[in-house]
Structures are given as structure tokens and as C-alpha cells.
N, C-alpha and C positions, 0 to 999 in steps of 0.2 A: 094614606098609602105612601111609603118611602120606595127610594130608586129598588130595595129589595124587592120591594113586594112586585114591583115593576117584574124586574127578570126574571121572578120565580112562577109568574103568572104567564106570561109570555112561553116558559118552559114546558109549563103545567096545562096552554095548550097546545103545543106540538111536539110533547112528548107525554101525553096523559097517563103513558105507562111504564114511567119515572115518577121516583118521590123524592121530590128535589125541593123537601124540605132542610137536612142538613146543608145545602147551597143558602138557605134565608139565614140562619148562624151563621156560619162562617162566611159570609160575604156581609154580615153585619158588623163580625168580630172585626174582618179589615179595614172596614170603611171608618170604626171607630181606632185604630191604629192608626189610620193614616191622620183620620182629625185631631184626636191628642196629640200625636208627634206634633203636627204642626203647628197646635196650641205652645206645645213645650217649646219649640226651636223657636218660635217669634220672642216669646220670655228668654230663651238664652242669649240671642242676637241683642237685647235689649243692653246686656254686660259684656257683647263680644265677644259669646261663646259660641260654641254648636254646641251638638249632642254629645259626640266624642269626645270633646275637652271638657265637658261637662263631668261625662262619665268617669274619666280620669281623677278628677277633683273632688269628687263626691267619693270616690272607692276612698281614697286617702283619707278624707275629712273621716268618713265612717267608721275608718281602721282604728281611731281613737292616738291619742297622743306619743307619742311625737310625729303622728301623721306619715309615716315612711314605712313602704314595702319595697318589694324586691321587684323588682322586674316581672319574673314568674307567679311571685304572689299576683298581682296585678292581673300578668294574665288568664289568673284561674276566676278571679275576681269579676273578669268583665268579660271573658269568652273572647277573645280576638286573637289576631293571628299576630306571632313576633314580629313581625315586620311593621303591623297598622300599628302594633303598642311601641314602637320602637320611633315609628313619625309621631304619633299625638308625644310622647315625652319631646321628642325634640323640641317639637313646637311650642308645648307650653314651659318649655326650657326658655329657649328663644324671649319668649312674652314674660319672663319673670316670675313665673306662677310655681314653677317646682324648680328643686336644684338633685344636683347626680352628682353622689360621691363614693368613693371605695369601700365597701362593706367592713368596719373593724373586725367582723368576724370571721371571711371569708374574701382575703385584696384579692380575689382573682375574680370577684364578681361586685354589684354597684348595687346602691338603694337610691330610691328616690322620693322625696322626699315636698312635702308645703312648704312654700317659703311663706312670708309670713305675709307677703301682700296676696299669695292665693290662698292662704287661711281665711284672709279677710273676706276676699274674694267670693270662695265656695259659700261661706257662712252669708254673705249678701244675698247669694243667687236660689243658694237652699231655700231661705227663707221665701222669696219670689214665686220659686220652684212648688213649694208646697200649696202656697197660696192658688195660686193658677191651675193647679188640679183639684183645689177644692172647688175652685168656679167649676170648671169641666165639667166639676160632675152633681152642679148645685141643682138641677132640676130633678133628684131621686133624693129621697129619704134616705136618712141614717139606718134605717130596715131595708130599703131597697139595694142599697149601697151593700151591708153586709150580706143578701143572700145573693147579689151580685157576686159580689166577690167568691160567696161559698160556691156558686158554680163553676165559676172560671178557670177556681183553684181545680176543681176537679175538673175538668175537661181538659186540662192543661195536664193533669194527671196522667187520664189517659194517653193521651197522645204519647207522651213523655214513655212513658212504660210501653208502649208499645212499639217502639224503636223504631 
């Protein structure tokens, strides 16, 4: 018995005429949220990252060579608001991980861009990165893993689709 089964039992009897069963998912979904994250974030802190700056470095690394978006690519890339994309670039301005220069295509707007010690950098952390969710999730099968996934993807579906 985990803490779900705890409150959904507890639920189950002082409100017996609830089925508060979708509470045991989705309060499972988050509680594995919260322990991945924090799995991830101890790996990122290990290289003096967060998740944010992570996130930043991984979109770039991903975009493929010469590792430079826009601004806006970026923020369709990660979902965030101009402002929070506008502090982690600084930041990892700041730290020497990306550089910001004039679009040749368009000077009225800027890319940004890996420099080559946050090349180095993401490609370290990636590696870590990957690794560390493989532990995560070393106690399921390569079967269980994928029909994990195939549910997720759907339920994530739903949700998603239903606005």
C-alpha cells in the first residue's frame, strides 16, 4: 500500500458514494512528477544547472547545428513566457553558455546561440541526463516502459484535446 492508496481508502470510506478512483492516477501521476523532477534537478545541480537552464541548452543543442534560435523559436520550443525566456538567456549569457547577436537576416531582432563551452556543456549534462532517467525508471521492463508510455501518451491526449 503507497500514500495513494492511503487517501483513496480514507476517501472511499467517508465518501463511499464517490469513486475516487481517477484521484489514485492522477495523484500517482504527481507524486511521480514531483520524484523525477527531483531526480533530474539533483543531476542538473551536479553541473550547476536547474531545470530552466537546462531546458534552454537542450532546445538549442536539439535544434542541430549551428545550435541558434530566435528568441521566439525558443519560446515556442519551451512554452514560457518572454520575460522568464528573456532571464534564463541572460543568465546563461552571463555564465558563458550562450552568446546574443544581431540576426544577419533581420538587425531589428537577435539569435541566440551555444557557445562552444555550453556545447560542451549540454553534451555532458545530456549524457547524465539520459542516464539518470534510465535509473528512474530501472525497476519496469522495456514492456512495461513502453505500454507505460503508450498510456500516458493518451491520457495526455485527452486532456490536451479537451482544452
Amino acid at each position: 500500500m503507497d500514500h495513494v492508496d492511503f487517501v483513496t481508502q480514507q476517501w472511499a470510506k467517508e465518501r463511499p458514494d464517490l469513486d475516487v478512483s481517477s484521484m489514485g492516477v492522477i495523484g500517482r501521476v504527481a507524486r511521480l512528477y514531483l520524484a523525477y523532477g527531483e531526480g533530474m534537478q539533483k543531476n542538473f545541480a551536479c553541473f550547476g544547472l536547474n531545470a530552466a537552464k537546462f531546458d534552454v541548452l537542450a532546445t538549442l543543442r536539439r535544434a542541430g547545428a549551428p545550435y541558434r534560435l530566435s528568441p521566439g523559436d525558443l519560446l515556442k520550443a519551451t512554452m514560457v513566457t518572454s520575460g522568464t525566456m528573456t532571464n534564463r538567456i541572460a543568465r546563461l549569457e552571463a555564465d558563458g553558455m550562450v552568446q546574443r547577436f544581431i540576426n544577419p537576416d533581420d538587425s531589428r531582432s537577435f539569435l541566440i546561440e551555444l557557445t562552444e563551452e555550453g556545447l560542451l556543456l549540454i553534451d555532458r549534462v545530456l549524457e547524465a541526463h539520459v542516464t539518470r532517467q534510465s535509473e528512474m525508471l530501472a525497476g519496469l521492463s522495456q514492456e512495461e516502459r513502453a505500454g507505460f508510455e503508450v498510456l500516458l501518451k493518451r491520457a495526455l491526449s485527452v486532456v490536451e484535446s479537451s482544452g
